[in-house]
N, C-alpha and C positions, 0 to 999 in steps of 0.2 A: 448235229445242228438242232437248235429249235423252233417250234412256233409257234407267234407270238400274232392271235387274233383280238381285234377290239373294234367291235361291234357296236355304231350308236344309233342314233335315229335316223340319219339318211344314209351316213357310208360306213363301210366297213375298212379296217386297216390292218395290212397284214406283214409281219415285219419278220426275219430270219436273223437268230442270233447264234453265233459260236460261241459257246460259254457267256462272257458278259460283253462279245463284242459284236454292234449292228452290222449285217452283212448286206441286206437286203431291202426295201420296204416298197409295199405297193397299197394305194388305196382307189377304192368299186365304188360306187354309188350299191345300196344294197341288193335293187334291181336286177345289178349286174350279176348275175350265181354263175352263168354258166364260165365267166370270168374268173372267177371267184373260184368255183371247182376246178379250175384246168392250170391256176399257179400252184393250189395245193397239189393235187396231182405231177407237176413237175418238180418242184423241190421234195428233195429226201429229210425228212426229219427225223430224232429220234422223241422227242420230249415236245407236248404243246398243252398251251393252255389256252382257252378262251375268256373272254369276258363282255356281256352284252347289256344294252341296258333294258333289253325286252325281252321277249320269250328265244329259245335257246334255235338257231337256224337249222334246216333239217339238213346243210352239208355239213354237218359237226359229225365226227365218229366220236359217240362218246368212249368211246376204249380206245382213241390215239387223244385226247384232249383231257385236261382236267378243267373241270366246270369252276371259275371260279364264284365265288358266294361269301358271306360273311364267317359260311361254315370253316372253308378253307385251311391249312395250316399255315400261319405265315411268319415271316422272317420281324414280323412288328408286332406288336402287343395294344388292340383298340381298348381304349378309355371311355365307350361311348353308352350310352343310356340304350338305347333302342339298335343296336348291330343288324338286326334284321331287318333292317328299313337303311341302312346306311348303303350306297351306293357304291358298287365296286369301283367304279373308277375312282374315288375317291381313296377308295383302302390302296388301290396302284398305285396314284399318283404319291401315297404318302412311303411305300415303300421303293419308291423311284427315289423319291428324295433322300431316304434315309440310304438309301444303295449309292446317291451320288455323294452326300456328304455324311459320313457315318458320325456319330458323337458329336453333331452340331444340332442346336434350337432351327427347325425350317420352320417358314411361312410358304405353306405354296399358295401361290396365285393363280386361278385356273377359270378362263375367259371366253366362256362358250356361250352356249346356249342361256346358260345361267351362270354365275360370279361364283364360284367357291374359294373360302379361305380356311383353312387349316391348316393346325399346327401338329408338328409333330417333333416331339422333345428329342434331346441330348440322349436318353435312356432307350430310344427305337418306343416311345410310348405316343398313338397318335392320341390326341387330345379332344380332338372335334373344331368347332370352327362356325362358318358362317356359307348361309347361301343366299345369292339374293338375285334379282332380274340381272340379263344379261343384256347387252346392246342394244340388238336385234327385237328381245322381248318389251324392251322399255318403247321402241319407237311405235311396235305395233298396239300395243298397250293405250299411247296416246289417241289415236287413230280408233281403236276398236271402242272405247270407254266416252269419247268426245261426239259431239252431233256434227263440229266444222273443221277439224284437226286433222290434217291430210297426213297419208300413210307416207312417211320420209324412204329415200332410197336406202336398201340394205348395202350400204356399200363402205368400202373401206376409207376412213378419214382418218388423214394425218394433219390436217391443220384445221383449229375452227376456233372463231370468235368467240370471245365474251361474251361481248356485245353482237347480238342478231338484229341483223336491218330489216327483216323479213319474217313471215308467220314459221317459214320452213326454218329459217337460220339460227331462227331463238327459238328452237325445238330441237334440232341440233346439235345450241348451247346446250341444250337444258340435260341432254340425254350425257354429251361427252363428257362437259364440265363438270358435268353432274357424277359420273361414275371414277374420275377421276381425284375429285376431291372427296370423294367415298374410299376410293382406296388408299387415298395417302393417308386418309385418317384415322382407317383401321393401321394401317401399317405402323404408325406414332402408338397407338395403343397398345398395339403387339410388342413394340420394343421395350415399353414399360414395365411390360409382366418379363418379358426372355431377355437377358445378356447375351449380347454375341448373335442375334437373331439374323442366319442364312436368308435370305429372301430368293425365290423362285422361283419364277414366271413363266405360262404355259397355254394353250391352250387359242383358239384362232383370231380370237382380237387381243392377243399380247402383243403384237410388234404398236399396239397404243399408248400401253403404258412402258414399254420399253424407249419410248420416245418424250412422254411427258413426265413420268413419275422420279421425284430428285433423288429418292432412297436409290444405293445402289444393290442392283438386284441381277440375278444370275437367268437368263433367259434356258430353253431345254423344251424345244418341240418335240422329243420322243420322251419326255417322261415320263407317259403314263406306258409306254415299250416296256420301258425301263423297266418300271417297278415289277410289270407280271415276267417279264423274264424272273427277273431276283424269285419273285414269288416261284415260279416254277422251277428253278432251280434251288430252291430250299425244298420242296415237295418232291426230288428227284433223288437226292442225297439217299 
């Protein structure tokens, strides 16, 4: 069995796979270690990887883990200017996709803290892509930047106006409407340059655009699992 940690700013997620298939998954707030130490400690693994987006946690054995990094060996081939600044989750999530659909054009869509869009070709080559405010960042952004602009609830919207009757409502508009017709319009642009372009939605405000966006597109809340499994079981071989 393996395992398969991914570490971001507030929680940690820990998932158990048999070769390519999810057995397990748990997620800690990062707080939680003593948590955290006592599922590792019970599950038997033989292969694990990590990947963090800060400094490496001191319940890592780094002699049961491979550290992931841009150094890495992996199962996909970066296109990218700067690798040393590119963000592991991004290298997963692009060989999650290319592990979910092999020799297709992906777009993945990835809905956090911050928007990433990357592509990654037909060839296993990731391309690069786009990062931009996330949701959550855009609301507080109004709020932190304005003198009268109240801080909107972090909370999960499946329906909103155009049209705002209200200071909060048309802030509301502005943030969903807004990231929304951002991403339909990369995704038009994306189709432009790739034939046949997979689309691949991920990450904790997707079930938004899995609701509003016309493009049809493949939803996958573990693909970033996904991809550092593959990655560590090409490193295993």
């Amino acid at each position: 069995m393996n395992c398969v940690i991914d570490q971001g700013n507030t929680r940690t997620k820990i998932y158990f796979f048999q070769k390519e298939e999810l057995i397990k998954a748990f997620t800690f707030l990062n707080s939680e270690v003593k948590a955290i130490e006592s599922t590792l400690n019970k599950e038997v693994f033989v292969h694990g990887i990590y990947s963090s987006s800060s400094k490496i946690a001191a319940f890592i054995n780094k002699e049961k883990f491979l550290i992931l990094s841009n150094e890495t060996p992996l199962p996909i081939r970066l296109d990218y200017k700067t690798p040393e600044s590119l963000g592991t989750d991004r290298i997963a999530l692009a060989a999650g996709a290319y592990a979910s659909f092999p020799g297709k054009n992906c777009l993945i869509i990835s809905a956090g803290t911050c928007i990433t869009i990357d592509i990654i070709d037909e060839h296993a080559v990731f391309q690069g892509g786009i990062i931009s405010p996330g949701i959550d960042m855009r609301r507080i952004a109004m709020h932190k930047q304005t003198a009268n602009l109240p801080l909107l609830s972090q909370k999960k919207v499946t329906e909103i106006s155009l049209i705002g009757k209200s200071t909060k409502e048309s802030m509301e508009s502005g943030v969903i409407n807004g990231v929304i017709g951002e991403i339909s319009s990369t995704i038009d642009q994306f189709q432009s340059i790739y034939n046949d372009l997979t689309i691949i939605i991920t990450g904790g405000d997707a079930y938004l655009f899995e609701l509003h966006l016309k493009n049809k597109i493949f939803a996958q809340a573990n693909l970033q699992a996904i991809g550092l499994n593959r990655i560590l079981l090409y490193n295993a071989d």
